[in-house]
Structures are given as C-alpha cells and as structure tokens.
C-alpha positions as CSV (number, residue, x, y, z in Angstrom):
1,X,-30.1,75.7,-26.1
2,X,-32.7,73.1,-26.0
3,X,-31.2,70.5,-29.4
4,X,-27.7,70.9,-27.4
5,X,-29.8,69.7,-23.9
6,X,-31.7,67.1,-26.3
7,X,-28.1,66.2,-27.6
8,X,-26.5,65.8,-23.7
9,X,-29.5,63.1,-23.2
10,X,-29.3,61.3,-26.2
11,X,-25.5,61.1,-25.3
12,X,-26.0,59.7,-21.7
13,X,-28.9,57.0,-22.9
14,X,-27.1,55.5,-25.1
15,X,-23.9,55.6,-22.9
16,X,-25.8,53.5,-20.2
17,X,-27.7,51.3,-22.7
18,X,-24.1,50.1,-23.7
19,X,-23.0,49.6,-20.4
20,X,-26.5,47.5,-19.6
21,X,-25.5,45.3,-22.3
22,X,-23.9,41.5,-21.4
23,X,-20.8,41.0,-22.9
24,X,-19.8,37.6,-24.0
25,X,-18.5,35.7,-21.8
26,X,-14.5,34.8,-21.8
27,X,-14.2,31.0,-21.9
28,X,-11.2,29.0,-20.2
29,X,-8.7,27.3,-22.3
30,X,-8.4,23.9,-22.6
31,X,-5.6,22.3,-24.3
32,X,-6.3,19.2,-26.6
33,X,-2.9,18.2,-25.8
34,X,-3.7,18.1,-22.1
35,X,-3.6,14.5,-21.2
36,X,-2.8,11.9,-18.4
37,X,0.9,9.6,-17.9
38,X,-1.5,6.7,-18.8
39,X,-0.6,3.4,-17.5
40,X,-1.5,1.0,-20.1
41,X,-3.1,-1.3,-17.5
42,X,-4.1,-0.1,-14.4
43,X,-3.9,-3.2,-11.8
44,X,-4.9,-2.5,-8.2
45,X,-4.4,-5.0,-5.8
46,X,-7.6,-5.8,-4.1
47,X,-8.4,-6.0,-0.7
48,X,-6.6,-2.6,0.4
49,X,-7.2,1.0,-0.2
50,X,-4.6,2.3,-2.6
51,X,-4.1,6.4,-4.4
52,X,-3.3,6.1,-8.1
53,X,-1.2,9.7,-8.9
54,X,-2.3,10.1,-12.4
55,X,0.4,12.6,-13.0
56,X,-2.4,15.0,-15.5
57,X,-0.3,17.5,-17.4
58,X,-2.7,20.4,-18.1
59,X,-0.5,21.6,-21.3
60,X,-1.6,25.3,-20.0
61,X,-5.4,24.6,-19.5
62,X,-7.3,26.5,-17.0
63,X,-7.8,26.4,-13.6
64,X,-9.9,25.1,-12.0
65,X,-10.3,21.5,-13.7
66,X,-13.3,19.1,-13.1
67,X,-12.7,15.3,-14.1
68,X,-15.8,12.9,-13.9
69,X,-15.4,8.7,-15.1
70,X,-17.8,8.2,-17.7
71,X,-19.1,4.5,-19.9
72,X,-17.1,2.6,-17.8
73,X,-17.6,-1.1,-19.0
74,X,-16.3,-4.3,-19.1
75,X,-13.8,-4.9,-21.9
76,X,-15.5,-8.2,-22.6
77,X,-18.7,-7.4,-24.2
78,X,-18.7,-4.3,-23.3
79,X,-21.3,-3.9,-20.8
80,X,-21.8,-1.5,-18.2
81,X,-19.9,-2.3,-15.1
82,X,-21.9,-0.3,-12.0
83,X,-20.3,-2.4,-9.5
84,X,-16.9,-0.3,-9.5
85,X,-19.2,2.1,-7.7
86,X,-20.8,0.3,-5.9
87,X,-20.6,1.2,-2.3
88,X,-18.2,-0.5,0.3
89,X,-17.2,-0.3,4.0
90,X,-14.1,0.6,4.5
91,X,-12.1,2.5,7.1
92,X,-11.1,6.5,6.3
93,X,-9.1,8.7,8.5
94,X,-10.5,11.4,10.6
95,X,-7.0,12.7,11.8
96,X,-3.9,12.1,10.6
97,X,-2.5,9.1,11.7
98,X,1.2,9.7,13.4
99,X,3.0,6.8,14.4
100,X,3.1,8.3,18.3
101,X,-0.1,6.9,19.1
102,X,-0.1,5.2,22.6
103,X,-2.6,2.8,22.3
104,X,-5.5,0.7,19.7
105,X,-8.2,3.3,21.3
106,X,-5.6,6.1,20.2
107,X,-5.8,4.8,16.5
108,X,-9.0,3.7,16.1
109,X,-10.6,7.0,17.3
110,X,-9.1,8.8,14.0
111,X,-10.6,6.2,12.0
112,X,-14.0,5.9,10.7
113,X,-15.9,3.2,8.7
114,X,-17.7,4.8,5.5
115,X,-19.5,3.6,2.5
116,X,-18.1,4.6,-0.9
117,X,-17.3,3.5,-4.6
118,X,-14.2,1.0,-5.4
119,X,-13.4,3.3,-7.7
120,X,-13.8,7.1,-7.8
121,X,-11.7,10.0,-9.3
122,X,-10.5,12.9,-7.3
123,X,-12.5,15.7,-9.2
124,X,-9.9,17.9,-9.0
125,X,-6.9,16.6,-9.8
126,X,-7.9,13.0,-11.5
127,X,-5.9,11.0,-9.3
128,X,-7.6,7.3,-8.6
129,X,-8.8,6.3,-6.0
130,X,-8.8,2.6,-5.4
131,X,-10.7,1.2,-2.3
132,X,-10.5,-2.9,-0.4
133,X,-13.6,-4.1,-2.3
134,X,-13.3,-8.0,-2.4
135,X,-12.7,-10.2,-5.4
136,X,-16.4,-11.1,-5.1
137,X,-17.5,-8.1,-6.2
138,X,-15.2,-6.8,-8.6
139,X,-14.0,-9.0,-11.3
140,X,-10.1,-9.8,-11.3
141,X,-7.3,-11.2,-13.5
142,X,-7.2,-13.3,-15.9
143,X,-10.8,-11.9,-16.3
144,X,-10.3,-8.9,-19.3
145,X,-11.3,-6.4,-16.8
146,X,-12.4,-2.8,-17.5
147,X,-12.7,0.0,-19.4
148,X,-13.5,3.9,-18.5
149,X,-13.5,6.9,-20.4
150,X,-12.4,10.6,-18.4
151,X,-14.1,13.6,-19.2
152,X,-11.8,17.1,-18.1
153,X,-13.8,20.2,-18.5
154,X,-13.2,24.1,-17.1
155,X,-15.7,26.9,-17.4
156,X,-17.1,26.6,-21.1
157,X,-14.6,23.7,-22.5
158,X,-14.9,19.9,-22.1
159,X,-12.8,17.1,-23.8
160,X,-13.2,13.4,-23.0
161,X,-10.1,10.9,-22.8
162,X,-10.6,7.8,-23.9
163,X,-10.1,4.0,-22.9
164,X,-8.2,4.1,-19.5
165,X,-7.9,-0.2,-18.8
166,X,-8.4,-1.8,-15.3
167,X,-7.6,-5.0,-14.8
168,X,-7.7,-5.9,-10.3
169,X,-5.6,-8.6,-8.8
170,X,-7.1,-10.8,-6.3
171,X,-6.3,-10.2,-2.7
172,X,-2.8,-10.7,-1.5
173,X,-3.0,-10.5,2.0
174,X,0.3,-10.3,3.2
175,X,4.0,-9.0,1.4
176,X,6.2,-10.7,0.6
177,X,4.0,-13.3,-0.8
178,X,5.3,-16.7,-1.7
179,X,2.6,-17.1,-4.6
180,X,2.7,-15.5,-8.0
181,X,-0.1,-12.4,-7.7
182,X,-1.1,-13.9,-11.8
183,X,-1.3,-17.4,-11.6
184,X,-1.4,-17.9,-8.0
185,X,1.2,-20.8,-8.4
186,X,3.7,-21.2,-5.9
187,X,6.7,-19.3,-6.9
188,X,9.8,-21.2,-7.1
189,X,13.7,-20.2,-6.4
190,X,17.5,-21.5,-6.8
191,X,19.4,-23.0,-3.9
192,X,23.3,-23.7,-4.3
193,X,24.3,-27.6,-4.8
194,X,27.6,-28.0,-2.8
195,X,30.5,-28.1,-5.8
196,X,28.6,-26.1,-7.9
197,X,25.2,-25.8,-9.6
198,X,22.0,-24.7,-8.3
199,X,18.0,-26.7,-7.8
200,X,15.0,-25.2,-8.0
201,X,12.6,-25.5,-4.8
202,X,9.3,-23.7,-3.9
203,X,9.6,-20.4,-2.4
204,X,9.8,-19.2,0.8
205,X,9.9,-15.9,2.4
206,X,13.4,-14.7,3.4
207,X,14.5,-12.3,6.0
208,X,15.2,-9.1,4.5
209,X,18.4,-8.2,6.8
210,X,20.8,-10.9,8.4
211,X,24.7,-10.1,9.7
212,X,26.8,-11.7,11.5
213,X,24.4,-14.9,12.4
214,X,26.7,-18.3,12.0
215,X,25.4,-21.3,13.2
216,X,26.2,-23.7,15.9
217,X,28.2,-26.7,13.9
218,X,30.3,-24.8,12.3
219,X,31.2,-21.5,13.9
220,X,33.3,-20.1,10.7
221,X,30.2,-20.3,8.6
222,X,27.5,-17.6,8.6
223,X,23.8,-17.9,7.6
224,X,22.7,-16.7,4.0
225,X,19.3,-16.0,3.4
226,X,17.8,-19.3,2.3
227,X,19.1,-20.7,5.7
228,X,15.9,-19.0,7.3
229,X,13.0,-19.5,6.2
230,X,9.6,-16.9,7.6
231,X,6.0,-17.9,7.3
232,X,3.3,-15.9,7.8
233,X,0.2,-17.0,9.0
234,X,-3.1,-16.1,9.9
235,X,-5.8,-17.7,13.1
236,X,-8.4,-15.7,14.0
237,X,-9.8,-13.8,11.1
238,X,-11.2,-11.1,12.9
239,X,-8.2,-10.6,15.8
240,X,-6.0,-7.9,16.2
241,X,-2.8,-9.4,16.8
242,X,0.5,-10.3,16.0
243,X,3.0,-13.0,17.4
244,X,6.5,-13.8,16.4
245,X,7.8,-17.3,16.9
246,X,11.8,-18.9,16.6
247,X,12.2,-22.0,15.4
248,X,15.6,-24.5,15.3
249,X,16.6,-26.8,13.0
250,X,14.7,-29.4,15.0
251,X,11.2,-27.2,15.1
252,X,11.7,-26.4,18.6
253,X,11.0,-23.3,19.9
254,X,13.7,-21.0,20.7
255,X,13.4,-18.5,23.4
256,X,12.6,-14.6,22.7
257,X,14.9,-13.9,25.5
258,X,18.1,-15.2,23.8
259,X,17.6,-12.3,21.2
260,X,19.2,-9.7,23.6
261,X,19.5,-6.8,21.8
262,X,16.1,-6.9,20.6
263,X,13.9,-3.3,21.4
264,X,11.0,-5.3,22.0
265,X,9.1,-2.4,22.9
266,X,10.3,-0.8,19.7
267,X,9.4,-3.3,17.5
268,X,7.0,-2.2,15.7
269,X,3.9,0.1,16.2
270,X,2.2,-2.3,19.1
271,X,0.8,-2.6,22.4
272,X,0.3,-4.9,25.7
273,X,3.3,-6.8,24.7
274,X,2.9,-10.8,26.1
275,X,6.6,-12.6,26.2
276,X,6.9,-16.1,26.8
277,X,9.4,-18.8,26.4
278,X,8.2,-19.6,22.8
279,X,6.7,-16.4,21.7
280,X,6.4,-12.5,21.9
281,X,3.0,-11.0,21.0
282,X,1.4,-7.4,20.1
283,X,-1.9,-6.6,19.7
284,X,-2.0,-4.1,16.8
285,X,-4.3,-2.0,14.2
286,X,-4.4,-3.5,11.1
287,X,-3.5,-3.2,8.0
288,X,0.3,-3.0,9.2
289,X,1.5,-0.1,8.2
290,X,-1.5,1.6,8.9
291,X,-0.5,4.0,6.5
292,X,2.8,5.0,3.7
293,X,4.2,7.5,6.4
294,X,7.5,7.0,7.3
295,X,7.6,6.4,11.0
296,X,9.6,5.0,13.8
297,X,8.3,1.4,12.7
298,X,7.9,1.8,8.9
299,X,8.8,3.0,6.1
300,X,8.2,2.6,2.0
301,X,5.0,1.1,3.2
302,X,6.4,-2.0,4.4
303,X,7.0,-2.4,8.5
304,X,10.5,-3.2,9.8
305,X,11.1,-5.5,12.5
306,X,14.8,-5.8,13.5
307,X,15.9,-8.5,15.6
308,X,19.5,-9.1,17.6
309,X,21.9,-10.5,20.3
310,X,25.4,-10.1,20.9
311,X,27.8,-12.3,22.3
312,X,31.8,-12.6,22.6
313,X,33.6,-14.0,19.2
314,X,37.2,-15.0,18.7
315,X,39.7,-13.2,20.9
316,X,36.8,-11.8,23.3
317,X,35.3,-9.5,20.5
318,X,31.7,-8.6,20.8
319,X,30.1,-10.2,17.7
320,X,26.6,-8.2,17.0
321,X,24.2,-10.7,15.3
322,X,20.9,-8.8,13.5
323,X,18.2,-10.2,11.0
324,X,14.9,-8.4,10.4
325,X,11.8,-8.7,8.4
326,X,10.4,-5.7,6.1
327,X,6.8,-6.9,5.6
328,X,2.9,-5.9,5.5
329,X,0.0,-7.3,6.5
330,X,-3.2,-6.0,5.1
331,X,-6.0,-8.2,6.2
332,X,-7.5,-8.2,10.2
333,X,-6.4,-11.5,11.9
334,X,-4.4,-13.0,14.9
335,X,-1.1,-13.7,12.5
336,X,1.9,-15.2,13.4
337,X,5.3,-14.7,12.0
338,X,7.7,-17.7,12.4
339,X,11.1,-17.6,11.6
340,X,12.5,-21.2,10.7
341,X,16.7,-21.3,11.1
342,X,17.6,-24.5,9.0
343,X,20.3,-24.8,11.0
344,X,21.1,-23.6,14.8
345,X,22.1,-20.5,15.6
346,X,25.4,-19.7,17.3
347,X,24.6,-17.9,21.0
348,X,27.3,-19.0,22.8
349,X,30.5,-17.0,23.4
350,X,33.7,-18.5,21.2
C-alpha cells in the first residue's frame, strides 16, 4: 500500500542520513604522569657529538608521540637562547661504521659533513641530541647555562614538561684528562713516601694495564702505575695522525722494536704504519673511537692499545711483560702519545 512504501523511504532516509553523520572523533590518551628520568643537570661535554637516552616512561599514553623543545633560555636572565640551534658543521654517518674498514678513504666515504642545531630532540622518542659546537658559541660552566621546556603531544592531547637544565663543559680534547673538566686546574694525586706516608704531586696520566714490567736496577721490583707516566699531545691541528713514543728514565728514546710481542698492526684501527727507532706512527680518522661500537680496537668508547715483550726470567721461564693505554681522542690533529718509564725497563733475559 502506498503509506507502507512512504513508510520503507522514510525508513531508509533517515538510515543513511545517520550514517552521513561525523562521529566524534576518539582522542589518544595521554597520561599526566608520563614523564622523563630527568637529570637534574644535563652537562654535555662540548666539542663531540654525544646521544642523551632520556629514558621517557609513557605511563600508558598513546602511540605515536611527538616531542618538540620549547622557551628554551638562559637561566640567567632568562633570555632566549637561539644559538642552541644554531646550525653547525659536523660529520654524520651515511653507513654504519664497522671497525673492518681497510683504509681513511674506506671511512670517510660513510661520512658526511651537515649543518644542524647543537641541540635538537629526537621527535619521536625525546632522546637528546648533543652535537661538537665550540665553547665560542655555546655558553659553558661556571656560566648558569640553560633552560628548556618539552612539549609531548599524541592525536588530540598535549602536556608541556617543564625546566629541563643544561649546563655544557668546555672542550676536553682528549680522556683521560689531567685537568679538572670544572675548574680546569691541574688535578693532583698521592705518591708513596718510602717508610710510609704519601705527597701530593700534579697529575699525570697512567697506563691503564701494566704486568709483569720490573725495571732494570732492581730486577725483584716491578713497576706500579705512577712509575709511568703518558702524555698526550697534539702538533698539527688539522692532521690525521697518531705516533707513539718510549721514553727511559734518562728521556731517551727507546726502540719500538724491543716491544716484541706488540701486534703493531693490530693496534688500533690505523693505516700506513711508519716504524722507526724512536717511534711508530698511524694515520687514522678522528675522533678515536670513531664511534661507541665495540670493535677489534675499542670498546666502552675508549680505544685500547696493548703493548708487550717477553723475555726469559729466573730459572729460564718466559716472563710476558704487557702495559696498555685505554684512551680517546676527540679533536683532528697529528698527536703523539708518549709513555715516560721513571725508571728503565727490564729487557734482558735473568
């Protein structure tokens, strides 16, 4: 009958009028709890490219999360600090670097030089991002430093975290470092007084690893640590080399070739090795490590360079003497690494 026909159309209308119509969108959940293991001072040393894992805990927040800096200033007076975005050069990785490479050519054709901010926030999971501006730009310790605020936000939700501090260090170009990375006063340690007691003297760099070494005038007596002394030293500021160095107890050199279980060639991660009578020397990619991965020359970020002989002890036993140096150097350069025995080693069979 026609009202049942008028009836079916009515029907049908207002079934596809309700489907037409939007319906409200379903926001993302963001937790106010959601927050970041805040350091209380964030202090990047400057001069090197460093990753800052904030650790975010998203408290059950949803996916995905967008995190932007925002008012950063300067804690003293509080003005606006556009500099930590201002753009530097520094060198980013094309490839993965591996620790086979077979040559400088090899490693520098993964690496690029790009412009981009000191400081910058991965957007999607707010870990830092710290890049080698110089102390001349970016103001350092005991300047107050920074401040910077971090806004989180998902699809329809947005919460700002306040007051994150950043206070850089100047440069430190190599580690271990003989100054203090504050003050930049030379640091100071204890040496032994012979019947007991101890004197303060400045600092020196020590080996990290030394066994079995005793020295010539007195071949019952083995070296300890502040026996040898390493300095680190850079020439050239824009080489790309490195050259280790012996010294005696007189400052004379002392030949490479004595150290005859060394794997020169296995040192560390170099190339075109020159030996002489008073020195061994690499050319290399700097900084050194070129990166944290753990490789055949390095590891924990620090490269380690093992040095050794071996020669007959007491009753024709073979005595195997090792020292070594865990170090990095983070600045371009011709350095040298000297190591300074205070008194002179043993080499000679007993």
């Amino acid at each position: 009958m026609k009202w049942q026909g008028y009836l079916k159309c009515t029907v049908v209308l207002s079934l596809a009028i309700t489907a037409c119509r939007k319906l409200p969108e379903k926001k993302d959940y963001l937790s106010q709890d959601a927050n970041f293991n805040k350091k209380s001072v964030y202090e990047p040393v400057l001069g090197r490219t460093q990753l800052e894992l904030t650790q975010f805990s998203a408290d059950g927040s949803s996916y995905p999360l967008l995190f932007t800096i925002e008012n950063a200033r300067r804690v003293s007076g509080g003005k606006d600090a556009p500099e930590l975005f201002q753009p530097v050069k520094v060198q980013e990785w094309l490839r993965d670097y591996t620790g086979l490479e077979k040559s400088l050519e090899e490693i520098e054709v993964k690496r690029v030089w790009v412009e981009a901010p000191f400081l910058e926030i991965r957007k999607g999971s707010g870990d830092f991002i710290f890049r080698s501006a110089p102390s001349s730009l970016i103001a350092t310790y005991p300047d107050s430093g920074y401040v910077f605020d971090i806004k989180v936000e998902n699809k329809g939700n947005e919460r700002t975290i306040q007051n994150f501090n950043l206070r850089p260090l100047k440069e430190v170009p190599y580690e271990p470092y003989e100054y203090d990375v504050y003050t930049r006063e030379r640091k100071m340690e204890s040496r032994p007084i012979q019947g007991g007691g101890q004197y303060q003297v400045p600092y020196t760099i020590h080996p990290s690893t030394l066994t079995e070494l005793y020295y010539a005038s007195d071949k019952d007596s083995l070296f300890t640590d502040t026996l040898v002394s390493v300095y680190i030293n850079k020439a050239n500021p824009t080489g790309h080399s490195l050259t280790f160095k012996f010294l005696d107890e007189n400052l004379e050199a002392i030949n490479p070739a004595v150290f005859n279980n060394t794997k020169w060639d296995k040192l560390l991660h170099g190339f075109n090795r020159r030996q002489t009578d008073s020195s061994v020397t690499y050319d290399v990619a700097y900084p050194l490590p070129l990166t944290n991965l753990k490789t055949e020359f390095a590891a924990n970020g620090k490269a380690t360079c093992t040095f050794g002989y071996s020669r007959k002890g007491f009753g024709g036993e073979r005595v195997d003497a090792y020292f070594g140096l865990n170090f990095a150097i983070y600045e371009p350069g011709d350095w040298t690494i000297i190591f300074y025995f205070r008194r002179n080693p043993l080499f000679n069979d007993d």
